[in-house]
C-alpha positions as CSV (number, residue, x, y, z in Angstrom):
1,X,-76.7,-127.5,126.8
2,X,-77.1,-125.0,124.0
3,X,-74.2,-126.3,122.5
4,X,-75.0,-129.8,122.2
5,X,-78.7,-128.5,120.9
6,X,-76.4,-126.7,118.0
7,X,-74.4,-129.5,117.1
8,X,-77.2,-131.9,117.0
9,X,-79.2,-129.0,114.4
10,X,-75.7,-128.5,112.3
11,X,-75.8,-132.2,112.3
12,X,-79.0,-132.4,110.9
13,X,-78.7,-129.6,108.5
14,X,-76.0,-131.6,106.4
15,X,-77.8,-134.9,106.3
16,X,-81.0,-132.3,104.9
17,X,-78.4,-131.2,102.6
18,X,-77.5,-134.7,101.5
19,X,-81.1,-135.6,101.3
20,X,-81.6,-132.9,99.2
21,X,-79.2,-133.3,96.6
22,X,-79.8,-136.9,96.3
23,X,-83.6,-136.3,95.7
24,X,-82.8,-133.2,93.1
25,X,-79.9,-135.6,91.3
26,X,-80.7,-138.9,91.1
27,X,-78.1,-139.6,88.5
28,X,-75.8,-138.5,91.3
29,X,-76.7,-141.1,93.4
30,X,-76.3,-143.9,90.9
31,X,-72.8,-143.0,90.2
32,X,-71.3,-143.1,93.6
33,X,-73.1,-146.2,94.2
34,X,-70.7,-147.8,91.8
């Protein structure tokens, strides 16, 4: 159980990650949509 609940929060740490990055760097966001 406790591992499952740690995966799903590591999981959700990098997509906070992403989210942050492509909120501080928009530019960032334009260029890999290319």
């Amino acid at each position: 159980m406790k591992d499952s609940i740690r995966s799903k929060l590591e999981h959700l740490v990098e997509r906070l990650d992403e989210v942050n990055a492509l909120i501080c760097e928009p530019d960032v966001i334009k260029d890999q949509k290319k």
